[in-house]
C-alpha positions, 0 to 999 in steps of 0.5 A: 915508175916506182909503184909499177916495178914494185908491182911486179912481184905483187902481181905475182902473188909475192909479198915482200917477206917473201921477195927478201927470202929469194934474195936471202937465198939468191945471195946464200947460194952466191956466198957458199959457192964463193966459199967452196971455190976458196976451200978447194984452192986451198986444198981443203975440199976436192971439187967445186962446180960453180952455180954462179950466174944460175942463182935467179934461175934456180931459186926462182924455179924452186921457189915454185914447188912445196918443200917436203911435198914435191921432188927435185932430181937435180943436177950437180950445179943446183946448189940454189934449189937444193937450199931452196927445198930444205938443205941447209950450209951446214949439210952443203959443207958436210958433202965438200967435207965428205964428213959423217952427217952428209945426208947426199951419201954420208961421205961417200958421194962425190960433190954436188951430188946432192941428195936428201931423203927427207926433203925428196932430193933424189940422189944425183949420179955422175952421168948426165941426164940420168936425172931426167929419168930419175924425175920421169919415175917420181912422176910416173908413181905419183900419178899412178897412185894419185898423189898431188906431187910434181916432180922437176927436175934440172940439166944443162943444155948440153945434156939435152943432146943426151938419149936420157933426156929425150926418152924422159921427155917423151914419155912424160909427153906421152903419159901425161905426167906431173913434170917439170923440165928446167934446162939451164943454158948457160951456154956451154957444155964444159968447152963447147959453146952453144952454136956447135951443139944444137941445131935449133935455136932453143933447146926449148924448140924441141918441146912440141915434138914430146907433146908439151909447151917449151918456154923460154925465159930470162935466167938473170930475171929472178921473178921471170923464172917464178912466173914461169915455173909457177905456172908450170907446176900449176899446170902439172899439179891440175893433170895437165901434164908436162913442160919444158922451160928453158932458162937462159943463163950466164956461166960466171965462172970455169965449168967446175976447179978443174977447168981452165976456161980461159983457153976456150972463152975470151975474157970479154965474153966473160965481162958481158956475162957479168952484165947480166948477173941475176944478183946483181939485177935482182939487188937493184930491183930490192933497191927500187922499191925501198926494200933494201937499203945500204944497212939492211943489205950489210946485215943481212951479208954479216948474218949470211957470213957468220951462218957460212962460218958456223956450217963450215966450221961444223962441217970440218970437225966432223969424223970420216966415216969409218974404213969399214963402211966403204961397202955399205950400200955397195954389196949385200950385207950377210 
């Protein structure tokens, strides 16, 4: 039994150094998101929206790209891809901070909006779904000039209920574009729970009405996500076009600080949820096949811990940007 799980990320092409660094980042991510949460109630940082729950779907679609070669146009819960693709927790706490050295806006940007020219991160908006265009264009240009680059991007369902989404959809389908949709399901769009907002059962049933596959995997299933993204990406860097994957996630905590879900979710909807936590499940498989133990799984949470303390550390000592830069980048400079 132990040498057929073990098999799993094996057969996938993984080796175990690289199955410790999803966890190390599936557990960063879960670690910095929790440290967010205490700063903001302590009135330190503005805003928080939580990516826990999502953590085995976003490192393991990201996990799938080339750092400094694809793109992400991500969207606001995405902490997990964007360390995946290059960020690190000093620059993550730079944006809570709105500190100079942000490199999503230097301060100027709200939260979670994340950015990063160097390692293509294109610049997120409020709107949502506008990244599905975002992505759409990076796509467009790279095959039009014949570059080897995919493009992904990330929405939750609920935003696929938006024009962007589908007007983006369908011209990748059309055109044929090196493009990956990730739809992350949590099951909720703020308040409003999944039964009143499709029609269809999948968001990923839509897929063939834009000339693409439509997959749906397990979010909580860290080397499912891999599997399916990487054949995604695969086939869109081969010209093959387009794919929409559909990632079946848990919300384990409110929409964002600034919501109260306990006045629309039952607390036991919220215990079922915690059965399915992709840290949870991915911890036990490291277990199973001997690549963790008790003392290499405290080192490695003592490690995350002193590098959190450091960024945050860092991060808050840093300048505001000046007063007089308020309107770079707004309006034209004489």
């Amino acid at each position: 039994m132990a040498t057929q799980t073990r098999n799993r990320h094996q057969e996938l092409g993984l080796s175990d150094g690289q199955m410790l660094e999803i966890y190390r980042y599936m557990l960063l991510t879960r670690r910095i998101d929790e440290r967010l949460w205490l700063l903001q109630r302590g009135g330190k940082i503005p805003f928080v929206i939580s990516a826990q729950g999502q953590e085995g779907a976003q490192v393991g679609a990201a996990y799938a790209l080339i750092r400094g070669k694809d793109w992400l146009a991500p969207y606001y819960r995405d902490l997990g891809k964007v360390l995946v693709m290059g960020m690190t927790p000093r620059e993550v706490f730079l944006a809570a901070f709105a500190r100079q050295g942000d490199p999503s806006s230097n301060g100027r940007q709200m939260a979670h909006h994340w950015g990063h020219r160097r390692w293509n991160i294109v610049s997120g908006s409020s709107p949502v779904a506008t990244q599905v265009l975002h992505a759409v264009g990076v796509a467009l240009a790279a095959k039009m000039k014949g570059h080897d680059v995919v493009a992904m991007t990330s929405l939750g369902e609920g935003s696929s209920n938006q024009g962007d989404f589908h007007e983006g959809l369908n011209f990748a389908g059309v055109h044929k574009l090196p493009c990956v949709f990730h739809v992350q399901n949590n099951e909720y769009a703020i308040s409003v729970p999944l039964r009143k907002q499709l029609a269809c059962e999948n968001v990923a049933d839509r897929a063939p009405g834009y000339g693409m596959p439509g997959v749906v995997v397990d979010g909580s299933d860290v080397l499912a996500v891999y599997a399916a993204f990487r054949e995604a990406v695969d086939r869109a860097r081969r010209g093959e076009g387009p794919t929409l994957i559909e990632s079946k996630c848990v919300r384990l905590t409110p929409h964002s600080s600034d919501d109260d879900d306990r006045t629309y979710r039952p607390r036991e909807e919220i215990e079922r949820a915690r059965q399915r936590d992709p840290l949870v499940r991915t911890r036990a498989y490291l277990y199973e096949v001997g690549l963790l133990d008790e003392e290499r799984e405290q080192a490695l949470e003592a490690e995350i811990r002193r590098e959190i303390d450091a960024a945050q550390e860092y991060a808050e000592a840093q300048p505001y940007e000046p007063v007089e830069t308020a309107m770079r980048h707004v309006y034209k400079e004489a």
